[in-house]
N, C-alpha and C positions, 0 to 999 in steps of 0.2 A: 309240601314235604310230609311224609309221613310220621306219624308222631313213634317217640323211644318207647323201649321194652323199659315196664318200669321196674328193670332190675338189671342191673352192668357185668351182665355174663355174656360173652362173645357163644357163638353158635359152633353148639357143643357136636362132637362126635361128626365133624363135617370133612377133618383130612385121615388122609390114612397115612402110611408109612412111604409109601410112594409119590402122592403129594407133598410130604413134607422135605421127601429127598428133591424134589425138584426147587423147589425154592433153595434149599442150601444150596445144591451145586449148580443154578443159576446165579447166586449170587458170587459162587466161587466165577464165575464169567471165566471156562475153560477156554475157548477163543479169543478173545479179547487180552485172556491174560499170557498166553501164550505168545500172541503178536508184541505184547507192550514188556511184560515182565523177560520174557523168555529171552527174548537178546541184551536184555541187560547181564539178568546171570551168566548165560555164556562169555559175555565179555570179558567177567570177572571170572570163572571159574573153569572158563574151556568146557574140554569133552567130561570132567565133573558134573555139569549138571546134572543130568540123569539122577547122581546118587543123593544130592542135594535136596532135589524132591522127597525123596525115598527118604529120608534121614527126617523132614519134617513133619511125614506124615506119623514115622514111626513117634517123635515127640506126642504131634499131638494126638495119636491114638493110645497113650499111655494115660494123658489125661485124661479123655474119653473115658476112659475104661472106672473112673470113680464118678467123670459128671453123668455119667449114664446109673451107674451104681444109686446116687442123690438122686436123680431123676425119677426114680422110684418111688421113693419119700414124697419128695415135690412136686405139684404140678401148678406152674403160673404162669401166668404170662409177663410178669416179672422180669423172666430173662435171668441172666448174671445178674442183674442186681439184688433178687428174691434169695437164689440161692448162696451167695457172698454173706447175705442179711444174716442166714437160717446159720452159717459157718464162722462166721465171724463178728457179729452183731450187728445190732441197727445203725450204728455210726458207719460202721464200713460200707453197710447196704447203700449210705445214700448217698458215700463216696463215690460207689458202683456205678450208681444209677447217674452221677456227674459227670462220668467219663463214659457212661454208653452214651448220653445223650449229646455228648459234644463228637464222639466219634462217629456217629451215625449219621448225625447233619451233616460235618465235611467230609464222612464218604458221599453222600447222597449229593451235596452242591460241585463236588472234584469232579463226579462222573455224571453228573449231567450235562459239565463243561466240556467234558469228553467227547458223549453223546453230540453233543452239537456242534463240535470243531469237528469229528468223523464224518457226519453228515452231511457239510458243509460240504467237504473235499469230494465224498462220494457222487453228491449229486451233479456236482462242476462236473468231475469226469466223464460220467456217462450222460450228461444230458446238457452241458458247456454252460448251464443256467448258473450262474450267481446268486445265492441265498446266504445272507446276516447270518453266521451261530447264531447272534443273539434271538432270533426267531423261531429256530428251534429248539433254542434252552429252553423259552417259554413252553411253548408249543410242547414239549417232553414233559413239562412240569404237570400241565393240566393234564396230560391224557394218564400219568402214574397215577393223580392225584382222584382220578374219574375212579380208574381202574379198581384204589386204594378203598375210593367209599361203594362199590358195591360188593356182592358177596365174593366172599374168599375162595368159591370153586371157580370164580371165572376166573383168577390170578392164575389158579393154581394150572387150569387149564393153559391158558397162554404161555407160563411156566416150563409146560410141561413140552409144549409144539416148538418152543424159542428153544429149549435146549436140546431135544433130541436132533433138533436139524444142525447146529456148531458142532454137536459130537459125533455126527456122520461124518458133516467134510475134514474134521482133523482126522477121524478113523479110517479114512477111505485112503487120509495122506499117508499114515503107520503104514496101511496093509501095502501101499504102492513102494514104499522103501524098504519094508520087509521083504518084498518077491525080489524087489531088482538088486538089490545090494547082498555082501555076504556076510548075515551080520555074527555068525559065529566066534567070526575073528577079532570083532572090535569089543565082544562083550566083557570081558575081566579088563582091556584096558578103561573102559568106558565108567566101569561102578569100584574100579579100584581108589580106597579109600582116602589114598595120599594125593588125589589130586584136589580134594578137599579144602579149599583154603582162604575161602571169601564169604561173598553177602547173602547168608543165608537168612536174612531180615527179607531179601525180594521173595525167595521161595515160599517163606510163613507166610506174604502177602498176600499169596495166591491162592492161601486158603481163608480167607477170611469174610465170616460169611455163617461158618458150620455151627459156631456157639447158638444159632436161630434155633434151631431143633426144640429147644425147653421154651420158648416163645409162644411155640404153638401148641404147647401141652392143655391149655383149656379146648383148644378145638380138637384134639385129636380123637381117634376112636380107639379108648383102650389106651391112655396115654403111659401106663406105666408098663408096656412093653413097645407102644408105637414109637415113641421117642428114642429109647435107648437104641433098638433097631436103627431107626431114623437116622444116626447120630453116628455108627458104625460103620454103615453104610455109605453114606456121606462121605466120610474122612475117606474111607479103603476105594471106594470109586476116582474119588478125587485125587488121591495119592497116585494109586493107580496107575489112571490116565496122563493124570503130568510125566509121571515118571516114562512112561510108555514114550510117549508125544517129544519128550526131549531127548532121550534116546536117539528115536527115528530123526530125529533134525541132526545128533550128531552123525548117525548113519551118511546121513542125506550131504555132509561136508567132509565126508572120509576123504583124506589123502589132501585136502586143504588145511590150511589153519583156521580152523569153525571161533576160535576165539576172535581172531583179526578178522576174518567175515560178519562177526557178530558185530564188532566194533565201529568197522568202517561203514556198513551197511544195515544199522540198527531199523529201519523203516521197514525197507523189502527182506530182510534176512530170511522168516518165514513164506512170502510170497513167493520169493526168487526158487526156493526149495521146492514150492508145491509145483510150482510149472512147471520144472524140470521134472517131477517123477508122478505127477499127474494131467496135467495142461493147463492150459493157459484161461481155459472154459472155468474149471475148479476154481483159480484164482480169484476172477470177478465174481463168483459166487461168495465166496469168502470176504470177500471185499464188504458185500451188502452185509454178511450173515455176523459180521463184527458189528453193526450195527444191533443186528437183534440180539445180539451178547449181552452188549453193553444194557439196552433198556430193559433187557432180563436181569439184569443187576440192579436197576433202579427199582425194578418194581419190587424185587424181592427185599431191599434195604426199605424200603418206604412202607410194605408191609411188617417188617419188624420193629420197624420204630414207631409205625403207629400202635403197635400192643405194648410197645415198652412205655408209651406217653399214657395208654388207659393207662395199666399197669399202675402208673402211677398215680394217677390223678383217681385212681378208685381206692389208695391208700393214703390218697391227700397230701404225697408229695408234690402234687401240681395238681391247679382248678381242675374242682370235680368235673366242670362241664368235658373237661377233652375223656372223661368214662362211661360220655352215653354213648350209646347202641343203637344201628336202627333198627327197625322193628321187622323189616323185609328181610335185609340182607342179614341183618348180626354181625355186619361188621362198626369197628369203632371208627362213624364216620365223623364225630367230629374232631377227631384226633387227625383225620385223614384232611381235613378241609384246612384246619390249622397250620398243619407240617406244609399243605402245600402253599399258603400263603408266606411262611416262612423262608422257605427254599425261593420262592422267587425273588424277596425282599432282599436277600443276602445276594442271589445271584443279579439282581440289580444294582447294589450297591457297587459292585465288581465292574459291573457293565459300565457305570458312570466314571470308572476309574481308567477305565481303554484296557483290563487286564487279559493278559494275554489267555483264551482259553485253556491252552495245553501247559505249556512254561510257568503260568503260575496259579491259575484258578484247579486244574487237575491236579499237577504235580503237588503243592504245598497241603490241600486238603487232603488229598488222598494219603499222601505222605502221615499226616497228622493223624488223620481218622485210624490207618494200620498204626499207629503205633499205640492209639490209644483203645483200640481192641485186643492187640499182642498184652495192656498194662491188666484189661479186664479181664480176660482169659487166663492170667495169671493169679490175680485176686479170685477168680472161680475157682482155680486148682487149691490156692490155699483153704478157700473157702468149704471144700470139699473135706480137705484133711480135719478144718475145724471142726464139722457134721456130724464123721464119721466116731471123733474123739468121743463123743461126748454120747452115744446112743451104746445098748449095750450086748446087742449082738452086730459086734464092728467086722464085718469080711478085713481079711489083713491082706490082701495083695489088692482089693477093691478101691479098700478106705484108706490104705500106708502106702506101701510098697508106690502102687502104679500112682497114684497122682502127686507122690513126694517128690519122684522121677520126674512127672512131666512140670511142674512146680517147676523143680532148678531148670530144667532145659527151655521153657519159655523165659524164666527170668534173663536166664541168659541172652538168648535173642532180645529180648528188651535194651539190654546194656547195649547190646549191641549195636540196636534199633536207636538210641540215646545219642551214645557215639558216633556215629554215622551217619546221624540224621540229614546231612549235606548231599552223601550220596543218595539216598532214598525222594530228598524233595527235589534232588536238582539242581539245588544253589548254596552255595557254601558261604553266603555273605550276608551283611541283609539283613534286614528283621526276618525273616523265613528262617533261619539259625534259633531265632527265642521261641518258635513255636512251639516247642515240647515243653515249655515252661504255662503251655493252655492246659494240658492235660493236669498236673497238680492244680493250678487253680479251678478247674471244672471240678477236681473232687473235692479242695475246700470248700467251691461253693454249696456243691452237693451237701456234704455236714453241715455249712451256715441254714442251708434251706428246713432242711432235716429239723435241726434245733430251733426255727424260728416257728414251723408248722405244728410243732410237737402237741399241741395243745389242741388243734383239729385232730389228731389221730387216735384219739381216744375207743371210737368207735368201731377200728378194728386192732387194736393194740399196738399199735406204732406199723401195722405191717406196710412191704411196701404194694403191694397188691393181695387180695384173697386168694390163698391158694390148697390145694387140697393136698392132705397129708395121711400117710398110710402109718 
């Protein structure tokens, strides 16, 4: 192995704005989240969906509109927890940094559980062979984990090829329901506001993912307009397309009950749509291309949490070893070798339990993980107000107005998220009921760590990463 840079800076000016969008909206997994999310909300919300979309992106591009503003100021790879620190202070910071690193792991072990109950099923069908998930969990782990420790343009690239191909065959599906249908007629009942009336926790789900953007603020080129771009972008694509995409599926059920189609038929709901208004050829495409959805969403969760674990360990909230660098690529490969020994550990621990892949190792982590990004995302929006408070040429619609707005409206979704957390894991009984009782203990543990390390952090003044400030 080649020996580290003796200096824990990631390889500077190596994405651009287009790279970095590719990661966020691979991790937003617009197929994946489409087939899984998408007939949940319709089931609850009918021909609303559509505007439900539309309604969380407008939240979280209200926030956007101040962590892009701080984005400016800051560039770390930090993440939310750098800028929580810089708005809030150091206690909050390492509350931050408790609840990213516990929702990052059970997104990452929820959907690799995914990844390999899909793959299972996929490769039975077209090829009748019989393969263990558990073989492919692993198997998914190592090859993130490969992916993770070399350099970050070959992510970006694979990134880049994983997602333009899930967002042809859903666009191919739009444009096919758009010609054959008449969708004139359905549009004011379709985003009419009063059919509004349910789980708008699944919708914020499907974006969760975009807060990466400030992640990659050390490798950007030009970060303090690469990111905000980055980050706009992102959300408005993302919004976008869902919104688009649920639309055409209500199209695609006009003159049925698309809620009770959703319900009764939550598996094929989307497949049974595309065959009908593109072919049955599209569908087995689709079939695989969920596949590459999904492990565009590992790779891109497993690259952000590897700069969140430097991130940390280079401000000595966790062993310095996980902030060396190699000297080739520049990326943080021993964070990357780390996480993936971790991720298998836990999804071993699972495996020796006979836990079901989908029912409880996807549904409870994932579950857990969105809720405890919806808690960080929120703690960023405050975090933002605090920043702004305090500096003294403050933008007032940048630094007040828009991220006070998106503030209450994520907190909301949170309650909501809190509330409901039965519907979102899937089981309403159970120890899966006490799981959001992880999320505060991750951020006390986060302050117990914080307070215990205090006395190594001398050397960059309690920060939680180095990061550059204008």
């Amino acid at each position: 192995m080649e020996q580290d840079q003796p200096t824990n800076q990631l390889k500077a000016a190596s994405l651009g704005i287009a790279d970095i969008v590719f990661f966020v909206v691979a991790a937003a997994a617009p197929l994946g989240a489409t087939l899984g999310a998408g007939p949940a909300v319709f089931s609850m919300v009918g021909s609303g969906a559509p505007t439900l979309y539309l309604l969380a992106a407008g939240v979280l591009l209200l926030f956007a509109i101040g962590f892009a503003a701080m984005s400016r100021y800051i560039v770390s790879a930090g993440g939310f927890a750098e800028l929580v620190k810089r708005g809030l202070g150091i206690r909050a910071g390492h509350a931050a940094a408790g609840v990213a690193l516990l929702a990052y792991v059970c997104m990452l072990i929820g959907i690799y559980a995914q990844f390999a109950a899909f793959g299972a099923d996929t490769i039975k069908e077209f090829t009748a062979v019989a393969i263990d998930w558990r073989l492919l969990a692993i198997a998914a782990v190592l090859l993130t984990g490969v992916l993770g420790y070399m350099d970050i343009d070959l992510s970006a690239k694979v990134l880049g090829v994983l997602m333009v191909l899930e967002v042809l065959i859903l666009f191919i599906f739009d444009v096919a329901v758009l010609i054959k249908t008449d969708f004139h007629t359905s549009t004011l009942q379709v985003f009419a506001l009063s059919t509004l009336r349910g789980p708008i926790m699944f919708a914020f789900s499907c974006f969760v993912g975009f807060e990466s953007t400030t992640i990659y603020g050390e490798e950007a080129r030009n970060p303090q307009r690469t990111i905000p771009w980055a980050t706009y972008i992102a959300i408005g694509l993302i919004g976008l397309f869902y919104t688009l995409t649920m639309w055409c599926l209500s199209l695609a059920y006009s003159g049925q009950d698309v809620q009770h189609e959703a319900t009764a038929n939550p598996i094929t709901f989307v497949f049974s749509a595309n065959t009908q208004f593109v072919g049955e050829w599209s569908t087995q495409l689709m079939q695989i291309l969920v596949l590459t959805s999904v492990f565009a969403v590992l790779l891109s969760f497993h690259n952000a949490l590897c700069r969140y674990l430097f991130a940390l360990a280079r401000g000595r909230f966790l062993p310095a070893r996980l902030s060396k660098i190699h000297r080739r690529h520049g990326s943080p490969f021993v964070a990357s070798v780390v996480l993936t020994f971790c991720c298998a550990a836990i999804l071993a621990g699972f495996m020796l339990r006979n836990a079901d892949p989908v029912q409880v190792i996807f549904m409870w982590m994932v579950a857990l993980g969105t809720l405890g990004v919806l808690v960080l995302q929120t703690l960023g929006a405050v975090g933002v107000i605090g920043f702004f408070s305090r500096i003294h040429e403050r933008p007032v619609w940048q630094g007040v107005v828009a991220p006070v707005l998106g503030a209450l409206g994520l907190l909301a979704v949170v309650i909501v998220a809190v509330t409901n957390f039965g519907a979102l894991s899937g089981s309403t009984e159970g120890i899966s009921t006490r799981l959001p009782w992880l999320v505060l203990i991750a951020a006390l543990i986060g302050v117990l760590n914080g307070f215990l390390r205090r006395g190594t952090n001398n050397t960059n003044n309690e920060m939680l990463g180095q990061s550059q400030s204008n």
